[in-house]
C-alpha positions in Angstrom: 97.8 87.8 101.5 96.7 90.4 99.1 93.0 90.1 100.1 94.0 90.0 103.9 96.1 93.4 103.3 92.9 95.1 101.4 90.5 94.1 104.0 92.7 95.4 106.6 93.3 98.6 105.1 89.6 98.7 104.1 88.6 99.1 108.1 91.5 101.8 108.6 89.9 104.0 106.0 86.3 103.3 107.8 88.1 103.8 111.1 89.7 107.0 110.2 87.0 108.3 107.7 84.2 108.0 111.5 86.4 111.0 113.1 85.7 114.9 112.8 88.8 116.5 111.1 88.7 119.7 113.8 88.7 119.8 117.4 88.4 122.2 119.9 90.8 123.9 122.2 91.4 122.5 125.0 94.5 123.1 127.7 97.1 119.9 127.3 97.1 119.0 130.9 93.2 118.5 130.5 93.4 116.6 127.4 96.2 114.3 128.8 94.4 113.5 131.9 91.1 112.7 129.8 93.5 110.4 127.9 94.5 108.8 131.4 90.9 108.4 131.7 89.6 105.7 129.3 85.3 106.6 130.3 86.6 110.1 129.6 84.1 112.6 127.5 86.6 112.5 124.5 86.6 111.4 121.6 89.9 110.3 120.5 91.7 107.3 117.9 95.0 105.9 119.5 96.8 103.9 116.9 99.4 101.6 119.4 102.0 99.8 117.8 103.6 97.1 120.0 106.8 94.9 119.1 107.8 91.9 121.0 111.3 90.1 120.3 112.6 86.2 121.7 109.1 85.1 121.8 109.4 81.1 122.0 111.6 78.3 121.1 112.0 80.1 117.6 113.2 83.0 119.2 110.0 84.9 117.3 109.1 88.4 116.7 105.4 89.9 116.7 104.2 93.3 115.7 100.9 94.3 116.5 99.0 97.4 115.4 96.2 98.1 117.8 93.5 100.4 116.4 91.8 101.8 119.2 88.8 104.2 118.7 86.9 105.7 121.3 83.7 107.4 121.0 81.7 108.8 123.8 77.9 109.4 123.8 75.3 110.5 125.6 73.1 107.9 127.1 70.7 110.1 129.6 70.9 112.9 131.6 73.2 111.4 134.0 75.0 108.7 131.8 77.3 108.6 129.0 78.3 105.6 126.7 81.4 105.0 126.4 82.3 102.6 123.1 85.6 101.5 123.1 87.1 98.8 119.9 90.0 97.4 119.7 90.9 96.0 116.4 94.6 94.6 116.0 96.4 93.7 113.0 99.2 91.5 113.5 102.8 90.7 111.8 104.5 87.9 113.5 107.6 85.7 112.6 109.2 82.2 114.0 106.1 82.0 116.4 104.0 78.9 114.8 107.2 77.4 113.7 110.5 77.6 112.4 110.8 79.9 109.1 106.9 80.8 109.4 104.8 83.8 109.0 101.4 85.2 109.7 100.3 88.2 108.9 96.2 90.2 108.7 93.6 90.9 111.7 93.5 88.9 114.9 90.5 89.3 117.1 88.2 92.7 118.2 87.1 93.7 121.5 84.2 96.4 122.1 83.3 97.7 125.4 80.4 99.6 126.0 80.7 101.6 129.5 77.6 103.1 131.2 79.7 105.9 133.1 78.4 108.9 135.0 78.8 112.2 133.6 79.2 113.6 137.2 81.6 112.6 139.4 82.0 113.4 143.2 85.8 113.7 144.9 87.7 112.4 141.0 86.3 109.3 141.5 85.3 107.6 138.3 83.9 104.0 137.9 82.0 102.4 134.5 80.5 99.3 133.7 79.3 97.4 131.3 79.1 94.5 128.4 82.2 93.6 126.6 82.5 91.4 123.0 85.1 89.1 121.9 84.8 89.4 117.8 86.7 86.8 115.9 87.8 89.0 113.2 91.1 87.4 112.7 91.9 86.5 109.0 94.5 83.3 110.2 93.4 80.3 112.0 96.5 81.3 114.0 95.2 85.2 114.6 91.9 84.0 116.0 89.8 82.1 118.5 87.6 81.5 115.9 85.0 82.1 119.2 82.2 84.7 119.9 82.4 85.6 123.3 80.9 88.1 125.7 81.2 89.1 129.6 81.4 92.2 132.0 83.6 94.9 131.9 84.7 97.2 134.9 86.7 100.4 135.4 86.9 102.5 138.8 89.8 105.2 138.9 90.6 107.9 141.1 91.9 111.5 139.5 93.4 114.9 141.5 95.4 117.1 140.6 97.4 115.6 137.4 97.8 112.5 139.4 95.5 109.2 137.6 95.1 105.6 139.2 92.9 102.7 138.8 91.7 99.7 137.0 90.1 98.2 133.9 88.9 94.5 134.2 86.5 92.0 132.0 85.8 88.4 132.0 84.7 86.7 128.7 83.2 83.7 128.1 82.7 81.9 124.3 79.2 81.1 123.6 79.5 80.4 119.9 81.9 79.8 117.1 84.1 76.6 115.8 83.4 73.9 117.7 86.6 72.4 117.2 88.4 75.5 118.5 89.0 76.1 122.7 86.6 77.9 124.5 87.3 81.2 126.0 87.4 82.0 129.0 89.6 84.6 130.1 90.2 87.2 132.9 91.5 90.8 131.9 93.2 92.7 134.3 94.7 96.4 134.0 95.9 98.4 136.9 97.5 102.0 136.1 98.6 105.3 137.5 100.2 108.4 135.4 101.0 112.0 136.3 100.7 115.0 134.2 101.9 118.8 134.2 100.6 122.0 132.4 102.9 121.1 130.0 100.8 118.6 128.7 103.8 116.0 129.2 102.9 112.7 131.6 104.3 109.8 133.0 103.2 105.9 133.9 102.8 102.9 134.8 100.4 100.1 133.9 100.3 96.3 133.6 98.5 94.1 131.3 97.4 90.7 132.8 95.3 87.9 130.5 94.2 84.5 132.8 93.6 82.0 130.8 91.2 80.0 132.8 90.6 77.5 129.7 94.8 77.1 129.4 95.7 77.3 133.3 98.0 80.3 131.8 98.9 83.5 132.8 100.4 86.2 130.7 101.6 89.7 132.0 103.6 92.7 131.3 104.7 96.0 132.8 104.8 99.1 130.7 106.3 101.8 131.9 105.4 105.0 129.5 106.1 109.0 128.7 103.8 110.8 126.7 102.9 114.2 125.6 100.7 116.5 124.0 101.1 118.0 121.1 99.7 119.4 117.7 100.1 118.0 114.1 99.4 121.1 111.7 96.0 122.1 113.3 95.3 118.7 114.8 96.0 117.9 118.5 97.8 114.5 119.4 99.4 112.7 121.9 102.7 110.5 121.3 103.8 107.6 124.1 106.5 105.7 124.0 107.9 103.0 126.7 109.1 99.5 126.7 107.4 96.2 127.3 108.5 94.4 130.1 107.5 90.8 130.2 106.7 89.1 133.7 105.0 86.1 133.0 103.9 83.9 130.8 103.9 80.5 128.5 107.5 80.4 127.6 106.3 78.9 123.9 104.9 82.5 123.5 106.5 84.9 126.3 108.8 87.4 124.6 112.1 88.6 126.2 111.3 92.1 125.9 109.8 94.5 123.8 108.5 98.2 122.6 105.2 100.3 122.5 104.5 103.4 120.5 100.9 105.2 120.2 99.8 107.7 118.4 96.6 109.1 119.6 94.6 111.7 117.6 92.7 113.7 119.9 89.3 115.5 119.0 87.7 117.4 122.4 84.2 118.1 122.5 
């Protein structure tokens, strides 16, 4: 446990220690649609913190701590790369079995989006590659699977007003041959709507098909968020629940909570 804790904190200090300390000023309904926009020029590090309750027979609980860095770059003349990771670090209870607990890193996924840097009429699309990472420090964190596929994203933005998707397919093409393959569809359809203020509102849903399984697991999170500043640092805090709509009952939660912080640092 104690090595699973310093490696963990270990890749926060990397994580946080990668980000510029100042940012720019920028008007907060700009920033928070740029956040609504995940190819969006900024440079940001959301730190999302989900808790599920009921989850199984067990009636289990499961924290997860989704680190979330994005950082745009410049690719050509006409085309930024967008590099999104997603590294989450997980606390669950009652979910493997009765009186259990696992705690350190499950999995990473990194996109890499090829977007436009112009856009003609708000509409925004990106593609690109997408990784499965099998970071997870617990056989029951991790795939124990390398994996790799395409990754999508076309949205539409007027006005303070934000919808579209975010999709990839990934496929296992190495790792423990006595673990399952992956192959799994991600789905994410979302709309928000901000104001000068620098407050917005939305709606998303988070779909997994597990081709491999036969399963399908979904939720719909409704959120709030706003803009803000710590000291001289600008941020974004959302809050919402987790609404669960489908699943494996051995791992579908009755309902939960999401929190992110985002730090935000405009170009």
């Amino acid at each position: 446990m104690r090595g699973s804790k310093k490696y963990i904190m270990a890749w926060i200090c990397f994580l946080v220690a990668a980000f510029p300390l100042q940012s720019q000023e920028h008007s907060a309904q700009e920033v928070a649609d740029k956040l609504s926009n995940p190819v969006a020029n900024l440079i940001s590090l959301p730190i999302q913190n989900n808790v599920d309750y009921g989850i199984g027979p067990n009636n289990g609980s499961k924290y997860t701590i989704n680190i979330q860095p994005v950082f745009p770059l410049s690719f050509s003349k006409k085309i930024n790369l967008i590099i999104r990771l997603i590294l989450p670090i997980v606390d669950q209870r009652d979910i493997t079995g009765d009186h259990t607990r696992e705690f350190g890193l499950s999995d990473a996924t990194l996109t890499a989006f090829f977007a436009p840097k112009a856009t003609k009429g708000g509409l925004i699309w990106a593609a690109g590659p997408a990784f499965l990472i099998p970071t997870g420090t617990d056989d029951h964190l991790s795939t124990r699977k390398w994996a790799i596929g395409p990754s999508a994203l076309a949205l539409l933005q007027r006005s303070g007003l934000t919808f579209g998707f975010l999709t990839n397919q990934l496929w296992s093409f190495a790792g423990d041959d006595s673990r399952a393959d992956v192959n799994q569809l991600f789905f994410q359809p979302f709309f928000s709507k901000s104001w000068k203020s620098g407050a917005s509102m939305g709606i998303n849903s988070e779909m997994t098909l597990n081709w491999e399984a036969g399963t399908t697991t979904a939720s719909l999170n409704p959120i709030v968020s706003g803009v803000t500043k710590l000291g001289n640092q600008m941020v974004s805090l959302t809050v919402g629940p987790r609404i669960p709509i489908a699943g494996p009952e051995s791992s579908r939660p009755d309902w939960g909570f999401r929190g992110v912080l985002t730090f935000v640092f405009p170009k």
